[in-house]
PQR file of N, CA, C, O and H, with PARSE charges and radii, in Angstrom:
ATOM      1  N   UNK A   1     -36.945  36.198-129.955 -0.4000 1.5000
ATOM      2  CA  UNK A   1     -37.141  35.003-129.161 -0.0000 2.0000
ATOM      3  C   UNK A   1     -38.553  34.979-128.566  0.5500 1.7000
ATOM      4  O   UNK A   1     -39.008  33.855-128.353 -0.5500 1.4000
ATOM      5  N   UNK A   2     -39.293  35.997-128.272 -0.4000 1.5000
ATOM      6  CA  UNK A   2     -40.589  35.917-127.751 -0.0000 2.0000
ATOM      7  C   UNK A   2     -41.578  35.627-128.489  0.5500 1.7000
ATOM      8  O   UNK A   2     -42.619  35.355-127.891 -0.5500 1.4000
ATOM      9  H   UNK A   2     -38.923  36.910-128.445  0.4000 1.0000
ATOM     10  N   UNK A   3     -41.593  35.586-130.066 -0.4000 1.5000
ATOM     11  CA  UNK A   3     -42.249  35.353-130.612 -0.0000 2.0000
ATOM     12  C   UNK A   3     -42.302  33.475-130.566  0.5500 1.7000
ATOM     13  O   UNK A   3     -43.357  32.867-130.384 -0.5500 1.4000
ATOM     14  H   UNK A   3     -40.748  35.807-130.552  0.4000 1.0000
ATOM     15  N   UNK A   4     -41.457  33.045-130.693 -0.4000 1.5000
ATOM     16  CA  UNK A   4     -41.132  31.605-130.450 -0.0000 2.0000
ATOM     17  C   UNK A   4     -41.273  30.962-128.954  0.5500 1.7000
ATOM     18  O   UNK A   4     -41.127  29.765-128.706 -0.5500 1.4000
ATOM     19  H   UNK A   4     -40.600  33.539-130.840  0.4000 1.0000
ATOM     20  N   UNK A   5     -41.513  31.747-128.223 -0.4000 1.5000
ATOM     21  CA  UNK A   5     -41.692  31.471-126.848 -0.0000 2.0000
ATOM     22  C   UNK A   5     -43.133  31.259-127.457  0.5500 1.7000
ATOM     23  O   UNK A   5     -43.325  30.134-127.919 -0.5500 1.4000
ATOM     24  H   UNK A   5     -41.631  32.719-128.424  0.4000 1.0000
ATOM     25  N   UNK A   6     -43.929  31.945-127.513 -0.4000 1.5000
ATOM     26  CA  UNK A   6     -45.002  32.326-127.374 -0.0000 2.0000
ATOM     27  C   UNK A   6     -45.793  31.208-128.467  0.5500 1.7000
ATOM     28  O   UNK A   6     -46.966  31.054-128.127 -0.5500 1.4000
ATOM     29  H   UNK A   6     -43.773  32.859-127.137  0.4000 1.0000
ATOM     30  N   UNK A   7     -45.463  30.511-129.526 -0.4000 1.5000
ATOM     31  CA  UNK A   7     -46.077  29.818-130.406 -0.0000 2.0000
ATOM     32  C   UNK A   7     -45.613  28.217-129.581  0.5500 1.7000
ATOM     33  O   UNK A   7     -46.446  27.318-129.473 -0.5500 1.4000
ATOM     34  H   UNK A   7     -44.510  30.636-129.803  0.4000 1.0000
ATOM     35  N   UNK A   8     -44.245  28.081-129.079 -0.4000 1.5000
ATOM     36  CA  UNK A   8     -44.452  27.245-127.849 -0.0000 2.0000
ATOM     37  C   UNK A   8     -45.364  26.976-126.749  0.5500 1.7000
ATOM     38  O   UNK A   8     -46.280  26.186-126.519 -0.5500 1.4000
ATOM     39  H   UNK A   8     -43.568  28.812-129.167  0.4000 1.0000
ATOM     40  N   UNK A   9     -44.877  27.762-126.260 -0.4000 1.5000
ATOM     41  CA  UNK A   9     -46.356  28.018-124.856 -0.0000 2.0000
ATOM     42  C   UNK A   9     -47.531  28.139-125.393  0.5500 1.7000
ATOM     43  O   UNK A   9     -48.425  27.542-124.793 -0.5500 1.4000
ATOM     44  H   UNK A   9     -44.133  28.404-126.447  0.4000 1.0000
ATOM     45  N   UNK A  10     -47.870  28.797-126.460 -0.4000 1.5000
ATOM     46  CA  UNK A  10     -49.627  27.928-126.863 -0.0000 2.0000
ATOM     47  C   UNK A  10     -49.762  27.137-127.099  0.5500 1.7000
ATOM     48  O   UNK A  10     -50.907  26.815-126.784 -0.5500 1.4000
ATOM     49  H   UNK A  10     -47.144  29.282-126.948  0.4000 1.0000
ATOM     50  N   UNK A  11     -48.962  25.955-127.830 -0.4000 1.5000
ATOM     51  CA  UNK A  11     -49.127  24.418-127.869 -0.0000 2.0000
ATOM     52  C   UNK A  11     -48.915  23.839-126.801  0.5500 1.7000
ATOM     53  O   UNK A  11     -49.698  22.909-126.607 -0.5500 1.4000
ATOM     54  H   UNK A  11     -48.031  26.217-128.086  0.4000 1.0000
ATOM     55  N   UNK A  12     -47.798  24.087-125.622 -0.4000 1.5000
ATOM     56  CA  UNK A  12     -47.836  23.528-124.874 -0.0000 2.0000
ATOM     57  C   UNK A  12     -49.172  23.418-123.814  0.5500 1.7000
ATOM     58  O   UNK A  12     -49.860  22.507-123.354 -0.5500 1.4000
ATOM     59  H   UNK A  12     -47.162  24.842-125.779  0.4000 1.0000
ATOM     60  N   UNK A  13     -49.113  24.929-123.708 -0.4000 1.5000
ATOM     61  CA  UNK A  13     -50.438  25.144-122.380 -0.0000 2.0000
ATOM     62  C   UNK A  13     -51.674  25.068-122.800  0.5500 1.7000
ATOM     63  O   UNK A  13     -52.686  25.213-122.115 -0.5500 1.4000
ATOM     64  H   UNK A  13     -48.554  25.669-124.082  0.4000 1.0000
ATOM     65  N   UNK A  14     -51.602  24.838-123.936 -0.4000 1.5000
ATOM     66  CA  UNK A  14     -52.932  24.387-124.839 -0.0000 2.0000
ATOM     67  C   UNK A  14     -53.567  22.933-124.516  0.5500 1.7000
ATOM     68  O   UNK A  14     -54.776  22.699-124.525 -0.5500 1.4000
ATOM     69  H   UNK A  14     -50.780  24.720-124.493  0.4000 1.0000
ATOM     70  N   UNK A  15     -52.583  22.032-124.238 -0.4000 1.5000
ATOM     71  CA  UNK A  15     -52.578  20.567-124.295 -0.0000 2.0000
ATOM     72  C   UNK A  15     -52.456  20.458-122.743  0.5500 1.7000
ATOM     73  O   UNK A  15     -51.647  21.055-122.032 -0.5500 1.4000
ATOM     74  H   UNK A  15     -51.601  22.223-124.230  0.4000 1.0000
ATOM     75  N   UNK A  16     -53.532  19.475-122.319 -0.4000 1.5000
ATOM     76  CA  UNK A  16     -54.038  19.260-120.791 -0.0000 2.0000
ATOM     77  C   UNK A  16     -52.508  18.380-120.284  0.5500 1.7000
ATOM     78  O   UNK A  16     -51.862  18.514-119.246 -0.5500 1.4000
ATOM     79  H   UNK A  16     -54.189  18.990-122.897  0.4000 1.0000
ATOM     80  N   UNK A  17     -52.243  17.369-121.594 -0.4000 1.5000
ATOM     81  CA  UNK A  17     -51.461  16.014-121.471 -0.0000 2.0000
ATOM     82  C   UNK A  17     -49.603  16.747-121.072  0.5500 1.7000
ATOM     83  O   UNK A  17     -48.623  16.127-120.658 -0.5500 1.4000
ATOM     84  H   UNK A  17     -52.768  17.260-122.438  0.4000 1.0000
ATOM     85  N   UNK A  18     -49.685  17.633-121.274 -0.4000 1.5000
ATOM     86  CA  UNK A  18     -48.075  17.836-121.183 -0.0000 2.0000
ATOM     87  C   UNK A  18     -47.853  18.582-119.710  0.5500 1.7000
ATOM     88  O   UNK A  18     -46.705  18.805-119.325 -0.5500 1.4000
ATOM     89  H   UNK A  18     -50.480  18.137-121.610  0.4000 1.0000
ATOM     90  N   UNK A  19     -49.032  18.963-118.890 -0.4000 1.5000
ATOM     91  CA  UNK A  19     -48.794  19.759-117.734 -0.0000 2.0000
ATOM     92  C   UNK A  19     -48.055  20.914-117.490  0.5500 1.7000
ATOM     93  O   UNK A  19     -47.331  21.166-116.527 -0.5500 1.4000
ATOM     94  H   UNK A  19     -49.965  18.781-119.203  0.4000 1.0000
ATOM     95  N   UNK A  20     -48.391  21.769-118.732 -0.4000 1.5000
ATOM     96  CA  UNK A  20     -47.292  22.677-118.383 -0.0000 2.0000
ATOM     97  C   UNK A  20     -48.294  23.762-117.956  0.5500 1.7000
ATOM     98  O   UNK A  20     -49.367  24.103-118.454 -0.5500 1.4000
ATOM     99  H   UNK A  20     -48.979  21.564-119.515  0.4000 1.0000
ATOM    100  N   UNK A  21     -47.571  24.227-116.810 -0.4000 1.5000
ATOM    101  CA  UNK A  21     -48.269  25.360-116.184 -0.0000 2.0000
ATOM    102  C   UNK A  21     -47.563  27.269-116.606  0.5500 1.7000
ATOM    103  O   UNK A  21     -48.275  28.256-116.419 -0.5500 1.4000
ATOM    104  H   UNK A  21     -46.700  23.949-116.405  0.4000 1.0000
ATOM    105  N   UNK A  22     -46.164  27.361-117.141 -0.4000 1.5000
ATOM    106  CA  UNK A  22     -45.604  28.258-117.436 -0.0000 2.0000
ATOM    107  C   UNK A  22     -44.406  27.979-118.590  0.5500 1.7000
ATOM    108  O   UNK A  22     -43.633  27.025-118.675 -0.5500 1.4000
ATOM    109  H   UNK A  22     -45.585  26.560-117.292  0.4000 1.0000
ATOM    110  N   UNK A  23     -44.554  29.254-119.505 -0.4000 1.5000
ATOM    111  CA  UNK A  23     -43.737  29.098-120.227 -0.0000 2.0000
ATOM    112  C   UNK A  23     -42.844  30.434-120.275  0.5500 1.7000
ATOM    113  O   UNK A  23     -43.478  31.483-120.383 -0.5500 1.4000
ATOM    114  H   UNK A  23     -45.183  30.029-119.436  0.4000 1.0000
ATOM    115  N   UNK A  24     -41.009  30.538-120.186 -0.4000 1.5000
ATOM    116  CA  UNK A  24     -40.722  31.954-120.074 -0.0000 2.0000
ATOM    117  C   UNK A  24     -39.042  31.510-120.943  0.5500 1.7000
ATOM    118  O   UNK A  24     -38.685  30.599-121.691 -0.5500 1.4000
ATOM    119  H   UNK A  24     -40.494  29.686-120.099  0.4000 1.0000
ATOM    120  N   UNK A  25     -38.533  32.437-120.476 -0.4000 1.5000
ATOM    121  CA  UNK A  25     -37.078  32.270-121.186 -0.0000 2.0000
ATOM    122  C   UNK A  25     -36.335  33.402-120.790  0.5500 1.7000
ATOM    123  O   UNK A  25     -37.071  34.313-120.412 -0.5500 1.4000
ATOM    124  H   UNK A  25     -38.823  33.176-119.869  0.4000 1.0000
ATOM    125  N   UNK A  26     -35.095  33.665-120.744 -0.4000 1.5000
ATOM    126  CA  UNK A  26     -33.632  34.281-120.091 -0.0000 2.0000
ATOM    127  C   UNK A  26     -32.576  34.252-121.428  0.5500 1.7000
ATOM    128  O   UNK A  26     -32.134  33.293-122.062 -0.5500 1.4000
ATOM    129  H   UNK A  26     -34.497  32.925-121.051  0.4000 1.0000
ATOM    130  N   UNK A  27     -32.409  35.399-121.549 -0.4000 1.5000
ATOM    131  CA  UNK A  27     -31.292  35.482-122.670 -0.0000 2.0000
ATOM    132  C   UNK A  27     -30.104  35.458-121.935  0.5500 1.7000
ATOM    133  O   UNK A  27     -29.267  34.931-122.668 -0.5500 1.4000
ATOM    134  H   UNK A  27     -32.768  36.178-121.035  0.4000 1.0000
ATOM    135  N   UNK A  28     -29.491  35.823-120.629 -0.4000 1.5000
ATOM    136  CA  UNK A  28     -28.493  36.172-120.254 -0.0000 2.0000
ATOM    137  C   UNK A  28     -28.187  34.615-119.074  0.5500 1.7000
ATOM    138  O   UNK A  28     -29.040  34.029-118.408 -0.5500 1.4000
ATOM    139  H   UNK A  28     -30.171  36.251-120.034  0.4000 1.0000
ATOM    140  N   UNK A  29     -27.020  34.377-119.151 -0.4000 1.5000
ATOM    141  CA  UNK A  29     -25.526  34.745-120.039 -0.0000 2.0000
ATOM    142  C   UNK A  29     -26.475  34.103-121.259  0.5500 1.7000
ATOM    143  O   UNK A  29     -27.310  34.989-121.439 -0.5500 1.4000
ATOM    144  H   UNK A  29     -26.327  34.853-119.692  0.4000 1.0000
ATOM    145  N   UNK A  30     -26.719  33.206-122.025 -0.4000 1.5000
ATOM    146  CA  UNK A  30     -27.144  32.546-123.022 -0.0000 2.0000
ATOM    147  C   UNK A  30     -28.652  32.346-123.303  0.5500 1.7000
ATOM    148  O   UNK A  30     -29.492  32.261-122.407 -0.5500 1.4000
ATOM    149  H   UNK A  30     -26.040  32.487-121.879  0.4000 1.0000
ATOM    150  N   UNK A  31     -28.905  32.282-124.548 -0.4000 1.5000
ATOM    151  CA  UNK A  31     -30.418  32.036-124.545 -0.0000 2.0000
ATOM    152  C   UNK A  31     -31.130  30.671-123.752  0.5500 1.7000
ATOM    153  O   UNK A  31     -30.630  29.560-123.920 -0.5500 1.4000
ATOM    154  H   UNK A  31     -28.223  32.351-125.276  0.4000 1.0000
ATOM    155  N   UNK A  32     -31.990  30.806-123.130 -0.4000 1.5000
ATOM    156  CA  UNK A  32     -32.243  29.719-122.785 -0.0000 2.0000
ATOM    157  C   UNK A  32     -34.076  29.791-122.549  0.5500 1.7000
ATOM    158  O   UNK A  32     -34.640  30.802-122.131 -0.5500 1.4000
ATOM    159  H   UNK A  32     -32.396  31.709-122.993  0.4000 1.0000
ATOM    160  N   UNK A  33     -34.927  28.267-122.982 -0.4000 1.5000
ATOM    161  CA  UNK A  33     -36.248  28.127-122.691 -0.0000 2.0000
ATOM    162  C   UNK A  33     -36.530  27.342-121.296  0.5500 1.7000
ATOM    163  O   UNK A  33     -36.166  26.191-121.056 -0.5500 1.4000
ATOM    164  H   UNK A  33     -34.469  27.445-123.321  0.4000 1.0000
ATOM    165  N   UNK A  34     -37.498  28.496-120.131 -0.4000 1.5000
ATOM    166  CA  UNK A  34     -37.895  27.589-118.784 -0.0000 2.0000
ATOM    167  C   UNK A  34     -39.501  26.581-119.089  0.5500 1.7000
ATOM    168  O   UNK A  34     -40.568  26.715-119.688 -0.5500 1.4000
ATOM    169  H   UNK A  34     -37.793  29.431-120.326  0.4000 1.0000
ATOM    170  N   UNK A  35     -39.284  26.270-118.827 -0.4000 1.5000
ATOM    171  CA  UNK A  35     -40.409  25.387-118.761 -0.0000 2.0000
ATOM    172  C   UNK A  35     -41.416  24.824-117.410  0.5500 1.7000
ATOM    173  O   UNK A  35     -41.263  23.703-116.926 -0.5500 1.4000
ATOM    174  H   UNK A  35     -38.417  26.161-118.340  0.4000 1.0000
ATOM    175  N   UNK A  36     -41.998  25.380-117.132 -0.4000 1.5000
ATOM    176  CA  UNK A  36     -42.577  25.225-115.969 -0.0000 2.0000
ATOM    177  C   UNK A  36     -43.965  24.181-115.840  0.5500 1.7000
ATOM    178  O   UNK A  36     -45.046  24.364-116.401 -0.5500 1.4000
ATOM    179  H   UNK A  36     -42.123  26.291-117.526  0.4000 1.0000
ATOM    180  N   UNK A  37     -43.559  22.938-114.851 -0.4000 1.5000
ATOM    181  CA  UNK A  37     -44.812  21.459-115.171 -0.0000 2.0000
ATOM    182  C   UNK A  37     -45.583  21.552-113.758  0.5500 1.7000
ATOM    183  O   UNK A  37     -44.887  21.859-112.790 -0.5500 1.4000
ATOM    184  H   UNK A  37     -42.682  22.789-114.395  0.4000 1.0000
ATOM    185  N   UNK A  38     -47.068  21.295-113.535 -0.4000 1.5000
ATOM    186  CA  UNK A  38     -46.881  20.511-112.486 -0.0000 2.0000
ATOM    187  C   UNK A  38     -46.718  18.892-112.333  0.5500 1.7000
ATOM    188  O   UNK A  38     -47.628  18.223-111.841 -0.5500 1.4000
ATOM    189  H   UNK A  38     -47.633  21.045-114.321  0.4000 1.0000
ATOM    190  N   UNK A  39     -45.634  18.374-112.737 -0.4000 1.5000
ATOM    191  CA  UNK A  39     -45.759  17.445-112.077 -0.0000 2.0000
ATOM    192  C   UNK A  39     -45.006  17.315-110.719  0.5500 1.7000
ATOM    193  O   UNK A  39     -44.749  18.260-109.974 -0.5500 1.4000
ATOM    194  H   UNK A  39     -44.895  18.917-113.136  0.4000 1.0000
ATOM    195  N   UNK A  40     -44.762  16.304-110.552 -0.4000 1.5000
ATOM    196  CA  UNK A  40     -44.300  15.787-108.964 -0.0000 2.0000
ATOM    197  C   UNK A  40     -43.083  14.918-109.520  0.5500 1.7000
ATOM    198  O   UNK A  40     -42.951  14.483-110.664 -0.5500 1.4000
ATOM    199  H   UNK A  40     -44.970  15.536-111.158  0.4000 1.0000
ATOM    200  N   UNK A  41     -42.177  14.764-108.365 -0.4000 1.5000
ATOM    201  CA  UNK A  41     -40.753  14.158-108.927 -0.0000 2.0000
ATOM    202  C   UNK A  41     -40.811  12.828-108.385  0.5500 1.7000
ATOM    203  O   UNK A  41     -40.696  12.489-107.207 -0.5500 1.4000
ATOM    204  H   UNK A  41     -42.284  15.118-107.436  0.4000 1.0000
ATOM    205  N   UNK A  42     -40.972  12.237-109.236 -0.4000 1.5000
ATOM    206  CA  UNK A  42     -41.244  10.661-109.809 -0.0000 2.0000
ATOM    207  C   UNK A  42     -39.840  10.139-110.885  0.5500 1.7000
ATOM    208  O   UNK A  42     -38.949  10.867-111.322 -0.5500 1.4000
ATOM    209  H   UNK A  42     -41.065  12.512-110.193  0.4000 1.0000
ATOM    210  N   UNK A  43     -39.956   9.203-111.022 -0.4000 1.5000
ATOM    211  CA  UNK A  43     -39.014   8.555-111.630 -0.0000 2.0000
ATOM    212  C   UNK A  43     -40.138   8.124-113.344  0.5500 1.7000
ATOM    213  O   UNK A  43     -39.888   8.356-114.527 -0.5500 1.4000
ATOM    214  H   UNK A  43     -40.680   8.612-110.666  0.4000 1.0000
ATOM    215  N   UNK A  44     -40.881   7.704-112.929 -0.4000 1.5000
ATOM    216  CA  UNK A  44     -41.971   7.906-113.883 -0.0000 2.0000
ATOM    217  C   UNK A  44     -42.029   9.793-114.636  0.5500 1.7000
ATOM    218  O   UNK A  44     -41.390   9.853-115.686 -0.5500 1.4000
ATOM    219  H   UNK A  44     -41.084   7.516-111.968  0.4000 1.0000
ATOM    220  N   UNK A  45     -42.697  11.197-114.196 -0.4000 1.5000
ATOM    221  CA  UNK A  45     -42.277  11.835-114.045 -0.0000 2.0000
ATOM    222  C   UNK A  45     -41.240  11.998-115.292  0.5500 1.7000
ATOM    223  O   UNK A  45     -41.502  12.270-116.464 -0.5500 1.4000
ATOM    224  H   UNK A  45     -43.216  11.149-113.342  0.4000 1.0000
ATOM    225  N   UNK A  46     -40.002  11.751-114.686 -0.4000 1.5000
ATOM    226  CA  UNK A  46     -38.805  12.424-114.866 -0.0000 2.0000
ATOM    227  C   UNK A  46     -39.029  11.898-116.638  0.5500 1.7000
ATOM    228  O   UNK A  46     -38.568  12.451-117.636 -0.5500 1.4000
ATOM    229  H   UNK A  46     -39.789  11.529-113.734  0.4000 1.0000
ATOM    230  N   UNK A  47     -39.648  11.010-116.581 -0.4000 1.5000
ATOM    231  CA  UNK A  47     -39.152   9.771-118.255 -0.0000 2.0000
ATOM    232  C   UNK A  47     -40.484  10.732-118.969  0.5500 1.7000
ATOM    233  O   UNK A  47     -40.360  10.886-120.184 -0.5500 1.4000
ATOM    234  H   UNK A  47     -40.023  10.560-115.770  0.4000 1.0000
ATOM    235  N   UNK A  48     -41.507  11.267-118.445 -0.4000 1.5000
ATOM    236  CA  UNK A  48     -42.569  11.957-119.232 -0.0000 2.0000
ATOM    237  C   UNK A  48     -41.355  13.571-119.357  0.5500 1.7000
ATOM    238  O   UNK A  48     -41.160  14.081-120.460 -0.5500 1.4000
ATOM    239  H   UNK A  48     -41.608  11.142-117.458  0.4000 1.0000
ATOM    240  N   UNK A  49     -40.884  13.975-118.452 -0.4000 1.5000
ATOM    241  CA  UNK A  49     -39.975  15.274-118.896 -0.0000 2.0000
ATOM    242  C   UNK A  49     -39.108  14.950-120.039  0.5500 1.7000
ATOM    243  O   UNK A  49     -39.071  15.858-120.869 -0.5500 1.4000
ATOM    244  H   UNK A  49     -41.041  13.560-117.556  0.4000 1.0000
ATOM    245  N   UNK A  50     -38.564  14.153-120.253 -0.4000 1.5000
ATOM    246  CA  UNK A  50     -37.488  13.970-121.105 -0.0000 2.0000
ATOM    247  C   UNK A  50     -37.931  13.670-122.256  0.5500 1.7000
ATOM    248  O   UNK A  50     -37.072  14.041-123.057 -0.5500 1.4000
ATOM    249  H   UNK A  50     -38.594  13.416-119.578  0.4000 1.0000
ATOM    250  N   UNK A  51     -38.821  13.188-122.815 -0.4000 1.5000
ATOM    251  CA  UNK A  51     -39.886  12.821-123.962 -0.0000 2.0000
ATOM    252  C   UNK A  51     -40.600  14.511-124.527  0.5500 1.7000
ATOM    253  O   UNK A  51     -40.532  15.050-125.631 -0.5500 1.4000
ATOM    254  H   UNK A  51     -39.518  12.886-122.164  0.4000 1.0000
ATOM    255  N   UNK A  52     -41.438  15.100-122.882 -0.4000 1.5000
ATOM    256  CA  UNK A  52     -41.808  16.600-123.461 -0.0000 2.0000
ATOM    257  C   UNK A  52     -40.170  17.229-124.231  0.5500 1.7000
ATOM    258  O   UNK A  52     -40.168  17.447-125.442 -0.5500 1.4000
ATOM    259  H   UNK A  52     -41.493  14.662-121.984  0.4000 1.0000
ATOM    260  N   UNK A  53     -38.831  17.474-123.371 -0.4000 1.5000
ATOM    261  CA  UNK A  53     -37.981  18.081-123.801 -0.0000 2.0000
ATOM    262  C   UNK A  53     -37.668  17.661-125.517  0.5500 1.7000
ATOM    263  O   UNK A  53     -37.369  18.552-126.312 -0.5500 1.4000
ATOM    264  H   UNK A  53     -38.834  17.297-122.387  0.4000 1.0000
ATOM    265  N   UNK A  54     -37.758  16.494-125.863 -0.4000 1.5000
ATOM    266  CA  UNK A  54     -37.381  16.152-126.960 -0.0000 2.0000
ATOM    267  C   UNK A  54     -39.014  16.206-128.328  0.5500 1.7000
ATOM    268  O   UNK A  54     -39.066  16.019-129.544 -0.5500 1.4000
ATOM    269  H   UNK A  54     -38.000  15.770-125.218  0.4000 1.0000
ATOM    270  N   UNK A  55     -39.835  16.476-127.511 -0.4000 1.5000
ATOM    271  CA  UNK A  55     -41.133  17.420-128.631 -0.0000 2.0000
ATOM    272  C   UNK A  55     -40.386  18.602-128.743  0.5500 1.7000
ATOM    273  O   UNK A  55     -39.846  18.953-129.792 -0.5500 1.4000
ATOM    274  H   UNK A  55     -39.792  16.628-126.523  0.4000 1.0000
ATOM    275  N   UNK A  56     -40.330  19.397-127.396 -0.4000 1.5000
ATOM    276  CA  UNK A  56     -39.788  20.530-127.910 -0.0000 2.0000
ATOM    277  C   UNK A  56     -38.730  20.587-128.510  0.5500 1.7000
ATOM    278  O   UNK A  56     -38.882  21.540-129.274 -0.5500 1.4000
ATOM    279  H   UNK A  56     -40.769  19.112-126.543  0.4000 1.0000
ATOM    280  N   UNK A  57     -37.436  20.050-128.707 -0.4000 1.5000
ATOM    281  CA  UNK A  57     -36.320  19.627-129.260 -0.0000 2.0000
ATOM    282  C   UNK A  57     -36.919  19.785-130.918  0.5500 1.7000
ATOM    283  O   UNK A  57     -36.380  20.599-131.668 -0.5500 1.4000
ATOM    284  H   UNK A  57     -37.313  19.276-128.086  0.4000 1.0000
ATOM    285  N   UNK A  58     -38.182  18.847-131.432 -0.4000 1.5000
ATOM    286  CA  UNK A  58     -38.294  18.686-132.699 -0.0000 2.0000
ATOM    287  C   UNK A  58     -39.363  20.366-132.920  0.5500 1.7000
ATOM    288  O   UNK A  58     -39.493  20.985-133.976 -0.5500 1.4000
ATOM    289  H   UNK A  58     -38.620  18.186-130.822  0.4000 1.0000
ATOM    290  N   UNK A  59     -39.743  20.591-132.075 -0.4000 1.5000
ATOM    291  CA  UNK A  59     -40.436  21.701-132.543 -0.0000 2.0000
ATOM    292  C   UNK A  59     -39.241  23.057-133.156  0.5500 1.7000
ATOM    293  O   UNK A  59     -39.352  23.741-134.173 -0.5500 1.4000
ATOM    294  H   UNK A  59     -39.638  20.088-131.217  0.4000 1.0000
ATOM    295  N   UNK A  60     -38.399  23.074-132.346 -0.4000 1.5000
ATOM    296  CA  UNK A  60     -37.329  24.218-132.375 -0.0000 2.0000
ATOM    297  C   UNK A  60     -36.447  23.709-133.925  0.5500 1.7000
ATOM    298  O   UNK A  60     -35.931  24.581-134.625 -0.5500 1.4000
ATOM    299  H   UNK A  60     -38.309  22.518-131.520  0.4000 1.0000
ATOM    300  N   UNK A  61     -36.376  22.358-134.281 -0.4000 1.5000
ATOM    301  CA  UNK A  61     -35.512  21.826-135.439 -0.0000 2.0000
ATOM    302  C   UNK A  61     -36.455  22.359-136.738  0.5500 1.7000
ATOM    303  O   UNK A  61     -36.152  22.981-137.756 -0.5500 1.4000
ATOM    304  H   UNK A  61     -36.794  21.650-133.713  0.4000 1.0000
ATOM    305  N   UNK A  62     -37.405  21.965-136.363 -0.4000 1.5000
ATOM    306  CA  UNK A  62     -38.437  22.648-137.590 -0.0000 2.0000
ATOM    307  C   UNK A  62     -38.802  23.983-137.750  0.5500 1.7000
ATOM    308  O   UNK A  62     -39.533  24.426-138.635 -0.5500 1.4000
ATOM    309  H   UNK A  62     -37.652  21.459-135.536  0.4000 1.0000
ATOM    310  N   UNK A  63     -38.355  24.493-137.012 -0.4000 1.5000
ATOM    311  CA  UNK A  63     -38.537  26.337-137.131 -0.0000 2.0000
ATOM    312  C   UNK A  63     -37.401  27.158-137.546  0.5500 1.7000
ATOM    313  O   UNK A  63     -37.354  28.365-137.786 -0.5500 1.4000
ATOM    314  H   UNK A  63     -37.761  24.133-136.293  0.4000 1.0000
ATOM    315  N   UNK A  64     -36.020  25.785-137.599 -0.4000 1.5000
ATOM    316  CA  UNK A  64     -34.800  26.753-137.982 -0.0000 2.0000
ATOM    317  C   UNK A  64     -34.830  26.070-139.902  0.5500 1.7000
ATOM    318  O   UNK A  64     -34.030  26.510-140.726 -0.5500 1.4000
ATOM    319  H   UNK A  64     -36.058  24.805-137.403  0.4000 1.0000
TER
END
């Protein structure tokens, strides 16, 4: 899983436009990817999170 963390988080933190300030992940109980933004909680915001989640969504479909 760290290897895939890690080809994530360089595209992400690579790119000024997506704000991501940290990238990590937790296997326990289940695998799971954190994602760490700065943005601010906006309603605006929230509609740019859900758009990043679903890049990453297609990034993870193309790697399986």
């Amino acid at each position: 899983m760290g290897n895939i963390i890690s080809d994530v988080g360089e595209d992400l933190l690579g790119k000024e436009k997506y704000h991501v300030k940290m990238v990590g992940y937790s296997v326990h109980p289940e695998p799971q990817v954190v994602i760490y933004t700065s943005l601010s909680n906006s309603e605006e915001n929230k509609q740019f999170a859900n758009e990043l989640e679903g890049i990453i969504d297609e990034f993870f479909k193309q790697m399986t």
